[in-house]
N, C-alpha and C positions, 0 to 999 in steps of 0.2 A: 592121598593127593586128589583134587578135584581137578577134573576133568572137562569142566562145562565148558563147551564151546559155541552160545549161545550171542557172539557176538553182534552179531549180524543182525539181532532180532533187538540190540538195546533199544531201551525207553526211552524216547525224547521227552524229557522235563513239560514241552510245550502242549503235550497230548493230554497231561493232567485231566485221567480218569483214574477215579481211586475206586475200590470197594472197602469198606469198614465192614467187619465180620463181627457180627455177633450185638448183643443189644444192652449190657452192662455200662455202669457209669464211666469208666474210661472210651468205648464205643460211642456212645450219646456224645463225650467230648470232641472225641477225633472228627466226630459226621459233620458240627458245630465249628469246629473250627477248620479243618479244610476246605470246607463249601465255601465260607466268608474269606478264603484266600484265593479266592478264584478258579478252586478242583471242581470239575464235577465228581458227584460224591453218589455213591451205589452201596443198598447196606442189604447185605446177606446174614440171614437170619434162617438158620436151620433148625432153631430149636424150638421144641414143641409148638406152642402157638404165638411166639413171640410176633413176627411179622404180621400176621392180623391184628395183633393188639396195638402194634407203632402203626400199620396203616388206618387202624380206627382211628386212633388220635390223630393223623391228621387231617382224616376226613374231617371230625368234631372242632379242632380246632386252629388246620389249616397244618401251610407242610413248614412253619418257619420254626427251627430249633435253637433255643436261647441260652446262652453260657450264661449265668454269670459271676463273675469275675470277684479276686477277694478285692480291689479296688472301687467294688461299686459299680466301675465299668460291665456293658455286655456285652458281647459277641454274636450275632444271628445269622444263621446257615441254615443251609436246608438241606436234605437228602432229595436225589432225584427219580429213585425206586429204592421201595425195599420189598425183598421175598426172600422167601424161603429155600427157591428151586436155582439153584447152582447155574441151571440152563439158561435165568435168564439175566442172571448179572454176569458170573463168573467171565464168558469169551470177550466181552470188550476190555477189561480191567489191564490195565498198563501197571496198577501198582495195588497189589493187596495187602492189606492189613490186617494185624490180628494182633488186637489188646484184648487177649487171650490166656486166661488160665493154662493149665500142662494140660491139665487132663481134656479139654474142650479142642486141644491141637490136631491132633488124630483124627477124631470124626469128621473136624473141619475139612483137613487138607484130604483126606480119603473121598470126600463128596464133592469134592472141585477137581479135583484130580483131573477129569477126562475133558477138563471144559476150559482150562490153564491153556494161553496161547505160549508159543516158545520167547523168549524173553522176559515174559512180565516178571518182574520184583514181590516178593512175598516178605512181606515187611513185620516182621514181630517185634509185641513189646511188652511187659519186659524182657522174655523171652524164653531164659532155664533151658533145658536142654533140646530147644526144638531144633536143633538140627540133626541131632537122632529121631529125634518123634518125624521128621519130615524127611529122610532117609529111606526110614521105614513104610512111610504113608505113602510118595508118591514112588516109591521105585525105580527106572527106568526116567521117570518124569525129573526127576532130583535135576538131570543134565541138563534140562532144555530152559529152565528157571533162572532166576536171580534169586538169593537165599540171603538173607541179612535179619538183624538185630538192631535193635537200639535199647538200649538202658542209659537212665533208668525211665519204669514207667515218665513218661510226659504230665503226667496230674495225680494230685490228691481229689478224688472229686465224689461227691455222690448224685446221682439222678432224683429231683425231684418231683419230678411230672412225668412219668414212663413216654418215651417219641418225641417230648416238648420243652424239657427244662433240666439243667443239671446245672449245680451249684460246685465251682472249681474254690477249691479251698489254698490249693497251693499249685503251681506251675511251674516246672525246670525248662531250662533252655539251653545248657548245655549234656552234650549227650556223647557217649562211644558206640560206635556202630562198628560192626563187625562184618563179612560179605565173600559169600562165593557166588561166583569169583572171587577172585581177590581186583580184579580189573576193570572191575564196574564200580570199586569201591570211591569215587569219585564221585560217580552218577550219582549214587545211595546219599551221599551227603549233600547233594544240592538240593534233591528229594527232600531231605530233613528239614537241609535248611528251612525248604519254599513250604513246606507244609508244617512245619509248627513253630516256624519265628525262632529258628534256633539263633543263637549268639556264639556259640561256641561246637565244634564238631572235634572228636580223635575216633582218630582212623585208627582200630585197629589191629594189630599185624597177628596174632591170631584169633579165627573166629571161638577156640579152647577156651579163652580168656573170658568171654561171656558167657559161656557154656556154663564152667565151673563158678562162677560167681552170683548166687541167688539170695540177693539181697534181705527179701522176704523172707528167707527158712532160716536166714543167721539171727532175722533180732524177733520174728513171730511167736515161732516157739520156747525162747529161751526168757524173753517175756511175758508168755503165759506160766512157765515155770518155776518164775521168780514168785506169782500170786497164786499161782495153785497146785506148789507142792507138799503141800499139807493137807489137800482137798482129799476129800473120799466120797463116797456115790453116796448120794441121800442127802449128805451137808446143803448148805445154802451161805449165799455170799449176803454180806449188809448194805452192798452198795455196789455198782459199776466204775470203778474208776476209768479216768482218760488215761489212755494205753501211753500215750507219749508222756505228758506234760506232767503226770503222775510216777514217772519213769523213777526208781527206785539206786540203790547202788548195786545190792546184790543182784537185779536184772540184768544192769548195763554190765557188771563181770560176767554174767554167764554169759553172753553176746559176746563179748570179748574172747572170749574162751574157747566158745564156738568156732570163731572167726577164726581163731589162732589154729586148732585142729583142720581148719579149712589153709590155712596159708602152709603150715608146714609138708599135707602134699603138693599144693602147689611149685614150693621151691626144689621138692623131690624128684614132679615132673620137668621143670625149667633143666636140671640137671642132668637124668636120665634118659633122658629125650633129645637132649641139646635143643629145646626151646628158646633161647636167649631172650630175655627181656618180657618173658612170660609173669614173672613175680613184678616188675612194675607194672606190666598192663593190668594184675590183681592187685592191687595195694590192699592192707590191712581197712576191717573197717572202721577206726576212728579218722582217721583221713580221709575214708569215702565220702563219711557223710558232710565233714567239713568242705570239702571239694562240690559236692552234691550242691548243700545248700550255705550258699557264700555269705547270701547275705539275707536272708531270712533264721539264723541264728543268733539269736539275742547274746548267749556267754556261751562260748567256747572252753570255757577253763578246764570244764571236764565231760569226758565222754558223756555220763549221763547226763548232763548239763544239756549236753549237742543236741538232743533227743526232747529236753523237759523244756527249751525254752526257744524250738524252733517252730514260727508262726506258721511254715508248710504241714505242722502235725497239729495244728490247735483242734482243739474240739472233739477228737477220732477216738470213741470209746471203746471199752473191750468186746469180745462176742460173749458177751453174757446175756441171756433170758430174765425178764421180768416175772415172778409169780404173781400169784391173786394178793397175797400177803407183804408184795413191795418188796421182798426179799429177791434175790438173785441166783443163778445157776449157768455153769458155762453153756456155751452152746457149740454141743461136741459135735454137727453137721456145717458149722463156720469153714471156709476156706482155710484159716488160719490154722485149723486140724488138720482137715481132710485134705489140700494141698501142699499145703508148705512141711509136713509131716513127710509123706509119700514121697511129694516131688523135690523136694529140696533137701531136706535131713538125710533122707536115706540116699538120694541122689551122693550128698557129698562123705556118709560114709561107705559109700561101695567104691567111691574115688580113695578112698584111703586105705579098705582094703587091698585095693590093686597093687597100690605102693606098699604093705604090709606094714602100715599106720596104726596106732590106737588111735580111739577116740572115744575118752569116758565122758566129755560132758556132753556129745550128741545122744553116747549110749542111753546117759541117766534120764535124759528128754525124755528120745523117743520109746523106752521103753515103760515110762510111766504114763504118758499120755495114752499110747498103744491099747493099754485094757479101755479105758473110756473109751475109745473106736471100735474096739470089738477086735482088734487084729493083731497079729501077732508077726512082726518085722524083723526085729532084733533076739534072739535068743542065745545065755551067755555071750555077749561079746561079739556076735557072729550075724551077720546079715543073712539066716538063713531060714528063718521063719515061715510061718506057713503061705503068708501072704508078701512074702519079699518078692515075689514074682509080679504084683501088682504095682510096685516101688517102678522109682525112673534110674533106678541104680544102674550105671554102663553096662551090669553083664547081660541084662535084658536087652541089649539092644545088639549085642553080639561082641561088648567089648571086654574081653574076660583075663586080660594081659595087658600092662600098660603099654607093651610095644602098640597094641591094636589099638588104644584109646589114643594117641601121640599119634598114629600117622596121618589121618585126616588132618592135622594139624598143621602140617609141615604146606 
């Protein structure tokens, strides 16, 4: 049960000071378009030498940051600092954010920790289990926060000018946001609103529900599996295809598949737990993605269809490498491994262990991608491998009985 009793210290909408975390193409978005909504916008940047490279750019070519838009239209904002040192963005920020990988959560939130005033909103997106990762990280500090989610990510986008330019390929606007309290979940949605032109907000009713639902680890890996489960080390590909629009039938059933092993402890927990209403707030994903994207989906007829002829996925190639020879090779240091593997797959088979679930078609994934990473997750059937401790699987974070996973819930 949460506890925060941080009322006293809410955000007024009208103080719109934001911090954007981190310097990736969703970041470059976020900086871009809340500044031109009228935030002031503060970008922390802790990693390596990222911050001197956004502050060279815009010594060289000024501090104004340019969307642009799959309309043609632009968007221009600007950051009003960015650095590296926690000290000197973090104590003003009314509302932080983080279009944040899992694994970048942690270090983030452990290096702002001391410098978090009581009330501010710590806004993630897409999210995946950072309310364990931010549990863990701030400690004690957990209480004195606003702690929320929004899925799904806000943009398809990639950065083309590192500080300067990012190119949005596709845009949502309606969003579910999630929030402990549960009492500020009001506030979090005006927040949404005023900061990225939402049209649409659900509130909600457990933050569980975004937790378990990682959109990313349902169709990444199970679309890479569809095109390179016949791959072996040394092979080479003839071509990169586009991940969506190239989208096959036997990918789009393993995703389904996936999804279904994820929905079935789902409904285990709504049960178990007396969740009520936990399996709507997850719906399956062929009606996510139709929900998602309403109207940037050319045919609906069939799942795979959703995925091959939705204009917010145009163009998004696989992670594959280029050789000397024009030929191709995965690229097993992609997010779409190294992330969505770890932090999602095995996330949602240590939720199904809990409930005493199979699940062969995450097993078949992750345990053939697994040698290409070098790691070992899965063994027989079993989330017990040498590097499962590295996974975002619940019992790493101390949840080892679904009773304990269920009661932050409630």
């Amino acid at each position: 049960m949460n506890t925060n009793t941080s009322d006293s210290s809410t955000v007024s909408i009208d103080s719109r000071t934001i911090v954007v975390c981190g310097s990736g193409n969703a970041s470059h978005a976020c900086v871009g378009e809340f500044s031109s909504n009228g935030f002031t916008v503060d970008v922390f940047v802790p990693f390596q030498n990222e911050a001197e490279r956004w502050n060279a750019t815009i010594a060289r070519t000024g501090i104004d940051l340019i969307i642009d838009n799959p309309d043609g239209s632009q968007i221009i904002g600007h950051p009003r600092n960015v650095s590296k040192h926690p000290a000197d963005i973090i104590p003003g920020a009314d509302i932080i954010v983080l279009p944040l990988p899992d694994f970048s959560l942690e270090p983030v939130l452990t290096a702002m920790k001391d410098y978090l005033r009581p009330g501010a909103i710590i806004m993630a997106t897409p999210g995946g289990v950072v309310e364990w990762i931010a549990r863990k990280a701030l400690g004690s500090t957990f209480d004195q926060i606003c702690l929320a989610v929004v899925q799904p990510l806000p943009y398809n986008c990639r950065v083309i000018e590192f500080g300067r330019r990012v190119n949005v390929i596709g845009k949502k606007n309606e969003y579910k946001i999630a929030c402990y309290p549960r009492d500020r979940t009001d506030e979090v949605g005006e927040c949404v609103t005023a900061m990225w032109n939402a049209t649409s907000i659900t509130k909600m009713k457990y933050f569980l529900s975004l937790t378990l639902y990682n959109a990313n680890s349902i169709i990444h890996p199970q679309r890479l599996y569809g095109l390179l489960h016949k791959y072996k080390e040394g092979n080479t590909l003839h071509g990169n295809p586009l991940f969506y629009e190239d989208m096959d039938d036997f990918s789009a059933n393993l995703i389904e598949q996936c999804d279904g092993e994820l929905q079935n402890s789902i409904r285990m927990i709504e049960e178990q737990c007396d969740l009520d209403g936990l399996s709507h707030e997850c719906p399956p994903q062929p009606d996510r993605i139709k929900k998602t994207y309403p109207n940037t989906i050319a045919d609906m007829s069939s799942f795979r269809s959703c995925f091959a002829t939705n204009a917010a996925y145009k163009g998004i190639r696989c992670p594959f490498l280029q050789q000397n020879d024009g030929t191709f090779v995965p690229d097993f240091t992609s997010r779409y491994f190294t992330e969505d593997i770890p932090g999602g797959s095995c996330m949602m088979k240590g939720v199904n262990e809990l409930c005493g679930l199979e699940t062969p078609t995450i097993d078949k994934v992750v345990t053939f991608f697994q040698t290409f990473l070098g790691k070992e997750y899965i063994v027989n059937g079993a989330l017990n491998g040498k590097n499962a401790a590295e996974t975002k699987a619940p019992h790493n974070y101390g949840f080892t009985t679904l009773k304990k996973l269920c009661a932050t819930a409630k």
